[in-house]
NUPA-767469 format. One line per field, with one value per residue: residue number from 1; residue in three letters; y, x, z of N, C-alpha, C, O, CB in turn. Coordinates in Angstrom, 1 decimal. Atoms other than C-alpha are relative to their C-alpha. Glycine has a CB too. Layout:
BEGIN
pos [NUM | ...]
code [ALA | ...]
n_v [Y | ...]
n_u [X | ...]
n_w [Z | ...]
ca_v [Y | ...]
ca_u [X | ...]
ca_w [Z | ...]
c_v [Y | ...]
c_u [X | ...]
c_w [Z | ...]
o_v [Y | ...]
o_u [X | ...]
o_w [Z | ...]
cb_v [Y | ...]
cb_u [X | ...]
cb_w [Z | ...]
REM end
This chain:
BEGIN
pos [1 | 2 | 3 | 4 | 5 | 6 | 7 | 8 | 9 | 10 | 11 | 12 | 13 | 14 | 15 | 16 | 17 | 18 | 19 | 20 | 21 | 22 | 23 | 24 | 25 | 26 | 27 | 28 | 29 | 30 | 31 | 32 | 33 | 34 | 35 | 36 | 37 | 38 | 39 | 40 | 41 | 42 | 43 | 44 | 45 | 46 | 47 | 48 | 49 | 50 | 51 | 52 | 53 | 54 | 55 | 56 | 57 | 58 | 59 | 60 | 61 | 62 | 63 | 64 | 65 | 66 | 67 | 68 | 69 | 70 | 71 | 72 | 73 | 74 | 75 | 76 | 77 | 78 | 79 | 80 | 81 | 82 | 83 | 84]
code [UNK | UNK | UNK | UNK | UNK | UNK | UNK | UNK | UNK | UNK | UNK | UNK | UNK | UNK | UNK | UNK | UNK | UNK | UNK | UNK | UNK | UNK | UNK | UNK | UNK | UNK | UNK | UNK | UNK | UNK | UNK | UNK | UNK | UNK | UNK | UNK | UNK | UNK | UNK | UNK | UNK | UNK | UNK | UNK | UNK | UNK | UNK | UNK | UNK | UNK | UNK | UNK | UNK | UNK | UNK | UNK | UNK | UNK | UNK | UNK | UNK | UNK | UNK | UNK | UNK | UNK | UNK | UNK | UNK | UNK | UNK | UNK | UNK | UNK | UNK | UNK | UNK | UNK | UNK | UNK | UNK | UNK | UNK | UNK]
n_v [0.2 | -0.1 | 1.2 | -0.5 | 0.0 | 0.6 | -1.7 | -0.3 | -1.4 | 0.6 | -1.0 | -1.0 | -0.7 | -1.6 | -1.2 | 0.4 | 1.5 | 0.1 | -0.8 | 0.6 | 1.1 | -0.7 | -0.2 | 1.1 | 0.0 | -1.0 | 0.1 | 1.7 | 0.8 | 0.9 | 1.0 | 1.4 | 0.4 | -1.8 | 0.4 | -1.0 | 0.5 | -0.6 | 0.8 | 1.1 | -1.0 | 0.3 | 1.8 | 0.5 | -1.1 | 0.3 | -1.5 | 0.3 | -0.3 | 0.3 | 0.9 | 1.4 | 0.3 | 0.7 | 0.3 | -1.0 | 0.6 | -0.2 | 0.4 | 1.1 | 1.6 | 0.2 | 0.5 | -1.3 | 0.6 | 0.1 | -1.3 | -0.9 | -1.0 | 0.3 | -1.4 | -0.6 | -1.2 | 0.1 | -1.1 | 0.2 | 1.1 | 1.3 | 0.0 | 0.4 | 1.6 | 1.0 | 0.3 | 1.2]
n_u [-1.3 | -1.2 | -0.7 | -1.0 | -1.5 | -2.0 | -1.3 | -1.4 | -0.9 | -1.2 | -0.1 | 1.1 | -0.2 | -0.6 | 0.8 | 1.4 | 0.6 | 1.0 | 0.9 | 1.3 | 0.8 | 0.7 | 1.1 | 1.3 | 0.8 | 0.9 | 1.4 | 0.8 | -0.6 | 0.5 | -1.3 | -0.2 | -1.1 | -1.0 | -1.5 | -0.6 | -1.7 | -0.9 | -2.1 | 0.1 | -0.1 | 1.6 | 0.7 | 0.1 | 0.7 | 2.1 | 1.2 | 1.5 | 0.8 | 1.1 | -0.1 | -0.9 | -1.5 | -0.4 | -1.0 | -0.7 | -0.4 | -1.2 | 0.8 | -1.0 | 0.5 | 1.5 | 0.7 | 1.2 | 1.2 | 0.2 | 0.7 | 0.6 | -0.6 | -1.4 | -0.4 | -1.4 | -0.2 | -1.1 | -1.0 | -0.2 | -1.0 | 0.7 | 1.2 | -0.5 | -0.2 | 1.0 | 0.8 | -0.2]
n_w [-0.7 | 0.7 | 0.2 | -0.9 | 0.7 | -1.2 | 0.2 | -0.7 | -0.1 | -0.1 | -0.7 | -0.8 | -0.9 | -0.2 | -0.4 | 1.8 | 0.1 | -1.7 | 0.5 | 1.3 | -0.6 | -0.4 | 1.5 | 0.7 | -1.1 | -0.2 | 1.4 | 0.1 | 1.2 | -0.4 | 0.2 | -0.3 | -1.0 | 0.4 | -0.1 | -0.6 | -0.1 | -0.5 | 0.2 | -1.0 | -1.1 | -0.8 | 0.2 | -1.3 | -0.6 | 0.0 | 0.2 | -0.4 | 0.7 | 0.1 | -1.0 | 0.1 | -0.1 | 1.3 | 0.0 | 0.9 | 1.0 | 1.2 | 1.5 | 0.4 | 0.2 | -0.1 | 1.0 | 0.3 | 0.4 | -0.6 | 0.0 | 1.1 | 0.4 | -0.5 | -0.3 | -0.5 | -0.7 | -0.3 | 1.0 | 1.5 | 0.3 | 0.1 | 0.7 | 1.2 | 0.1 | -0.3 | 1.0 | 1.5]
ca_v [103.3 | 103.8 | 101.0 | 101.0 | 101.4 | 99.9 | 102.7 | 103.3 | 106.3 | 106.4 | 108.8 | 109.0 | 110.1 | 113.1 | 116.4 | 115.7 | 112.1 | 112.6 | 115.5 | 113.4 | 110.6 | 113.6 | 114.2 | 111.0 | 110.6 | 114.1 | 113.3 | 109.5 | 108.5 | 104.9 | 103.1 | 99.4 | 98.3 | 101.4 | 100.7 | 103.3 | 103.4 | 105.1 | 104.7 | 102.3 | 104.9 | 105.2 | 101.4 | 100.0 | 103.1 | 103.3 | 106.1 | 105.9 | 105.9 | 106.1 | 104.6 | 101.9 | 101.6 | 101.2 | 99.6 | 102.2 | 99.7 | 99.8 | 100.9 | 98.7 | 95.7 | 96.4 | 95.5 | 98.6 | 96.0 | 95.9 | 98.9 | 101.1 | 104.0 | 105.0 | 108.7 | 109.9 | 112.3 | 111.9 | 113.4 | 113.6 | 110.9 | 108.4 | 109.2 | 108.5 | 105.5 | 103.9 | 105.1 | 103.2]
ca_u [83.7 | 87.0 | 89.4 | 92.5 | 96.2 | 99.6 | 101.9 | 105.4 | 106.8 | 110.6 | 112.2 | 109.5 | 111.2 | 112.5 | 110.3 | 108.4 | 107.9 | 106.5 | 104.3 | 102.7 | 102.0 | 100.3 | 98.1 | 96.9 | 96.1 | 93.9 | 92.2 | 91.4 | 93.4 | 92.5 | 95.9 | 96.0 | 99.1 | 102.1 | 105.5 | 107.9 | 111.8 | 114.3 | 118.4 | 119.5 | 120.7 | 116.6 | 115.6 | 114.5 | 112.7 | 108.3 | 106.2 | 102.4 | 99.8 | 96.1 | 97.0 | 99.3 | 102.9 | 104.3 | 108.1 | 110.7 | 112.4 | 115.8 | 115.2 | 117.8 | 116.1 | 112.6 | 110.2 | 108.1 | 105.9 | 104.4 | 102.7 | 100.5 | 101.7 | 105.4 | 105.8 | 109.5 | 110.5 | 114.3 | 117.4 | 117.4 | 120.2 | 118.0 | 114.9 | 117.1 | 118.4 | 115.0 | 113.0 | 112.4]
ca_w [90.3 | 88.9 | 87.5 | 90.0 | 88.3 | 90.1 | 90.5 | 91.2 | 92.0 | 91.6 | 94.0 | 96.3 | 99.4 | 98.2 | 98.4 | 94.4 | 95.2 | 99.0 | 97.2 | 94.3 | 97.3 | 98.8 | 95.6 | 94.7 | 98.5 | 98.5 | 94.7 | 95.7 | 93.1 | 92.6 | 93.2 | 93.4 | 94.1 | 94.9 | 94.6 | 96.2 | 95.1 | 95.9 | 96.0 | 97.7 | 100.4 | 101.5 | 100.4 | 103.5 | 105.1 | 105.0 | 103.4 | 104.6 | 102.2 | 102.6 | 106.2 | 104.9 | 105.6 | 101.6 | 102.1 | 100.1 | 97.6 | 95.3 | 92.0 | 90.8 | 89.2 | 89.4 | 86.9 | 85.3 | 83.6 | 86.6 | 86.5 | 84.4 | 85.3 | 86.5 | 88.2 | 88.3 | 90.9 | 90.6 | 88.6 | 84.8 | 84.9 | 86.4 | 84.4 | 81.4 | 82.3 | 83.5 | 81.1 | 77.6]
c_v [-0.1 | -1.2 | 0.5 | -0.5 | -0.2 | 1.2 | -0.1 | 1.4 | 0.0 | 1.4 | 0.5 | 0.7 | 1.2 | 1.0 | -0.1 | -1.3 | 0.0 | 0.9 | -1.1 | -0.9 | 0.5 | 0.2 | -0.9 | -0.8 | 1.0 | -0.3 | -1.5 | -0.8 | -1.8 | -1.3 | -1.6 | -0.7 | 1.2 | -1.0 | 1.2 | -0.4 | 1.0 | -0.4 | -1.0 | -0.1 | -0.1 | -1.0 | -0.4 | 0.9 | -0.5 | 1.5 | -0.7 | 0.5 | -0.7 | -0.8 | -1.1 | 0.7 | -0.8 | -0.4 | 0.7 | -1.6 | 0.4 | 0.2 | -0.7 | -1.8 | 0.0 | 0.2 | 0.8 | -1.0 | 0.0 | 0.6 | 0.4 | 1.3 | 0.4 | 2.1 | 0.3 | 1.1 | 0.0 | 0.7 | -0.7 | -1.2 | -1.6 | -0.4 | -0.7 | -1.1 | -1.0 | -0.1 | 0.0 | 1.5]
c_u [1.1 | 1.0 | 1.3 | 1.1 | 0.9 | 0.7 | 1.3 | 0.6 | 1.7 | 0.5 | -0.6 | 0.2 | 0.7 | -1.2 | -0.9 | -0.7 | -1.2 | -1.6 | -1.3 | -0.7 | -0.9 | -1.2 | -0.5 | -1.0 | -1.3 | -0.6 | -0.5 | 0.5 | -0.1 | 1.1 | -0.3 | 1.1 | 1.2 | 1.1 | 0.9 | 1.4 | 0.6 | 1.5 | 0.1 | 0.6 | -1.4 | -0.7 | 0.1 | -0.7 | -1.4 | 0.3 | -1.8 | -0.5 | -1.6 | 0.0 | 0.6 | 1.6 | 0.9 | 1.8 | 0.9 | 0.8 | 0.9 | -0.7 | 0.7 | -0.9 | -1.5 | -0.8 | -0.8 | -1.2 | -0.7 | -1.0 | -0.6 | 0.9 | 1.0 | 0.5 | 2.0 | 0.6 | 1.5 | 0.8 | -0.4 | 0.6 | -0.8 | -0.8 | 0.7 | 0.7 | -1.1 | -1.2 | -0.1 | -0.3]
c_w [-1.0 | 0.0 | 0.9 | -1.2 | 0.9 | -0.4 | 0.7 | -0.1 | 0.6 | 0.4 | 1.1 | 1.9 | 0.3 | -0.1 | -1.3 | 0.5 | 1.4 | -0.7 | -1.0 | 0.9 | 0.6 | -0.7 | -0.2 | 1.1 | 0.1 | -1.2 | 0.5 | -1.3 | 0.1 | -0.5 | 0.7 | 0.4 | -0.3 | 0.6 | 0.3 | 0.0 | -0.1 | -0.2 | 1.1 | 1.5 | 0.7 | -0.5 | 1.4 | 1.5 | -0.5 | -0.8 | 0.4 | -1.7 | 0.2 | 1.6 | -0.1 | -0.1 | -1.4 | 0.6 | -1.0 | -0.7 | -1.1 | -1.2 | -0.8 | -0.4 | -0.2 | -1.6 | -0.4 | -0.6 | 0.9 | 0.7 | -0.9 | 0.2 | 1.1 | -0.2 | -0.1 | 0.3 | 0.2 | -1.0 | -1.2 | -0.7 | 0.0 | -0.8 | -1.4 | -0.1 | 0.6 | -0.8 | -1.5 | -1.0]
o_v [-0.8 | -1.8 | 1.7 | -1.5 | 0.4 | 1.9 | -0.7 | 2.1 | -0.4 | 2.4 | 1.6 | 1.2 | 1.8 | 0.4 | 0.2 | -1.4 | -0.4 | 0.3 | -1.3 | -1.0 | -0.2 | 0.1 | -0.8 | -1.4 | 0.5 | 0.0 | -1.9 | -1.7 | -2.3 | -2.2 | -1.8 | -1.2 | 1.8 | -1.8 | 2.1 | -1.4 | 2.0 | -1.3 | -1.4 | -1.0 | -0.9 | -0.7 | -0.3 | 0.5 | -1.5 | 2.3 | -1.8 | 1.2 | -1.9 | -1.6 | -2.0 | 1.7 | -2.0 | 0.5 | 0.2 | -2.5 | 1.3 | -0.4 | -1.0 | -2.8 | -0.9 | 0.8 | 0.7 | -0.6 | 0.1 | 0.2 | -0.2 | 1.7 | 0.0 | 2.9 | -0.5 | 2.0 | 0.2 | 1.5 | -1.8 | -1.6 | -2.5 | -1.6 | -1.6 | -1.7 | -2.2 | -1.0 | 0.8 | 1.4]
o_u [1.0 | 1.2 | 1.5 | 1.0 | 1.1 | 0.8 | 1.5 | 1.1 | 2.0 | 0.2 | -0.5 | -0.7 | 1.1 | -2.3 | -2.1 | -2.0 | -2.4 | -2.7 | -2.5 | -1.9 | -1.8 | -2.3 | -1.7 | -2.1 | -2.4 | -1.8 | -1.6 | -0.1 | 0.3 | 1.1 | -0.7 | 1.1 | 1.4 | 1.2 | 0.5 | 1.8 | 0.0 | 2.0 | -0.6 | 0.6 | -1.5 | -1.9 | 1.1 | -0.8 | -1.7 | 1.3 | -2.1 | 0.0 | -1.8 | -0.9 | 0.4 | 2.0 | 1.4 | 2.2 | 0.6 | 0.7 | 0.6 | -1.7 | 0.0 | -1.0 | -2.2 | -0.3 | -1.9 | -2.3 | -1.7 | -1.7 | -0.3 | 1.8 | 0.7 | 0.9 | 2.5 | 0.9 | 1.7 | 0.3 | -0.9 | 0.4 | -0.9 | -0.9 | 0.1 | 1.0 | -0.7 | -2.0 | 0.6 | -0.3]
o_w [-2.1 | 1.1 | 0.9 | -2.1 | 2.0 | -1.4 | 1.8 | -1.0 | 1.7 | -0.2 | 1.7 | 2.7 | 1.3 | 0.1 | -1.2 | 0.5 | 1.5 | -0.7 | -1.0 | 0.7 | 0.9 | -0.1 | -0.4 | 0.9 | 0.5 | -1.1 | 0.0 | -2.0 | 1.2 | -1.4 | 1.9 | 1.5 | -1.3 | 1.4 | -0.4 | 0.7 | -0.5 | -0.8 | 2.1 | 2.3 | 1.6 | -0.7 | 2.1 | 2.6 | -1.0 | -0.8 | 0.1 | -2.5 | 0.0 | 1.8 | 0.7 | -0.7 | -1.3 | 1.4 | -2.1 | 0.1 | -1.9 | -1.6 | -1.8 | 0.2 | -0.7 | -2.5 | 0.3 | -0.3 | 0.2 | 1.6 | -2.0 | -0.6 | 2.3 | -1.0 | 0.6 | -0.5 | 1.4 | -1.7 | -1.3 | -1.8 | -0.8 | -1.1 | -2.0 | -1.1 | 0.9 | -1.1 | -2.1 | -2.3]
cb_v [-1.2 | 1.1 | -0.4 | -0.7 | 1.3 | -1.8 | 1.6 | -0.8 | 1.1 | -0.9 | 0.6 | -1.3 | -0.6 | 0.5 | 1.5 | -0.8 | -1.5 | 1.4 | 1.3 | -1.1 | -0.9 | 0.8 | 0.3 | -1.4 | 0.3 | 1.3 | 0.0 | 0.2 | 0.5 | 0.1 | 0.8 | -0.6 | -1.7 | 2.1 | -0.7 | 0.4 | -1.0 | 0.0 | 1.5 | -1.0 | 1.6 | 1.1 | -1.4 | -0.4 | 1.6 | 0.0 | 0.9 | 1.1 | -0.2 | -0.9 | -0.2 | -1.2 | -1.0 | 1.2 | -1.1 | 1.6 | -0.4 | -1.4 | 1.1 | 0.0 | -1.1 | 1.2 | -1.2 | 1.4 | -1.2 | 0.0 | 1.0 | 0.3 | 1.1 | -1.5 | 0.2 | -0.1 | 0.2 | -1.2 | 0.0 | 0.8 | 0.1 | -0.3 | 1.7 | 0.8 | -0.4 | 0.2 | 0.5 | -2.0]
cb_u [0.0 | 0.6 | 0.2 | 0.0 | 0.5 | 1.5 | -0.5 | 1.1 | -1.0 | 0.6 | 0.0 | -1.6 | 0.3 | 1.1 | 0.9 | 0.9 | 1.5 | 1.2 | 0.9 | 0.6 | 0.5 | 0.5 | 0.4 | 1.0 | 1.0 | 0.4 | 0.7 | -2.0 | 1.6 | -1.5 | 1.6 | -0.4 | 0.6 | -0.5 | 0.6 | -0.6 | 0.7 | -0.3 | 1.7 | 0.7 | 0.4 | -1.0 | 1.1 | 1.5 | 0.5 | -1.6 | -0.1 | -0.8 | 0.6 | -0.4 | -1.0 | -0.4 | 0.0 | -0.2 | 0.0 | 1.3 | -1.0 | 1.1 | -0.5 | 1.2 | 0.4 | -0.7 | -0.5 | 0.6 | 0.1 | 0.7 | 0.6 | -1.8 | -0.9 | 1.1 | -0.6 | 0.8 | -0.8 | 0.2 | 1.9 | 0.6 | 1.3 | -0.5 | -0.9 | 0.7 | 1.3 | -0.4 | -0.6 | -1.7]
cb_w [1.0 | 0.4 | -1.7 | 2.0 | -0.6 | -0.7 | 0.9 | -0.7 | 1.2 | -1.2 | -0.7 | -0.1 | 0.4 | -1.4 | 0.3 | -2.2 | 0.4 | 2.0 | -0.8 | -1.6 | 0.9 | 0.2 | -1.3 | -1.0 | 1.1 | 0.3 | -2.2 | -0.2 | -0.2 | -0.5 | 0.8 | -0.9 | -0.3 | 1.2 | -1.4 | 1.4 | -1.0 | 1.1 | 0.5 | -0.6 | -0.5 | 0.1 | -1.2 | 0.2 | -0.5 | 2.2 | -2.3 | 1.6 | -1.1 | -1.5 | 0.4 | -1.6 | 1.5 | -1.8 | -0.1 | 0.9 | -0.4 | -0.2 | -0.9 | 1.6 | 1.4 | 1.1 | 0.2 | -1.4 | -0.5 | 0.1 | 0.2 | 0.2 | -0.4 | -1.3 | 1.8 | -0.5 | 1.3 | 0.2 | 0.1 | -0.3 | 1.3 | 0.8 | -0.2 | -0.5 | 0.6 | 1.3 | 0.1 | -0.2]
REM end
């Protein structure tokens, strides 16, 4: 059995982000805890995953330590100002 990874996928209610939650749903990807952000336009919306109801979340403030590994399905702008 495979070791599970925390994930965030930032952007994930646009059409990349919804897709990757699609993919790691159909490989069995073995996520432990998923974090789902977005602007703060769709913060406060769901995405399902695996049959759970994840909470969309600001990405404003959040804590990448948090995670192993940190998808980003959003503009260039953001990727470059969130990632180190």
């Amino acid at each position: 059995m495979s070791a599970s990874c925390d994930v965030v996928i930032v952007g994930a209610t646009g059409i990349v982000g919804e897709a990757l939650l699609a993919i790691l749903e159909e490989r069995g990807f073995p996520v432990g805890e998923l974090y789902l952000l977005a602007s703060a336009r769709s913060a406060g919306g769901s995405q399902e995953f695996k049959g759970r109801h994840y909470r969309i979340e600001e990405l404003g403030g959040f804590d990448f330590a948090r995670v192993q590994i940190a998808f980003f399905a959003a503009t260039s702008a953001v990727s470059r100002e969130h990632v180190p």
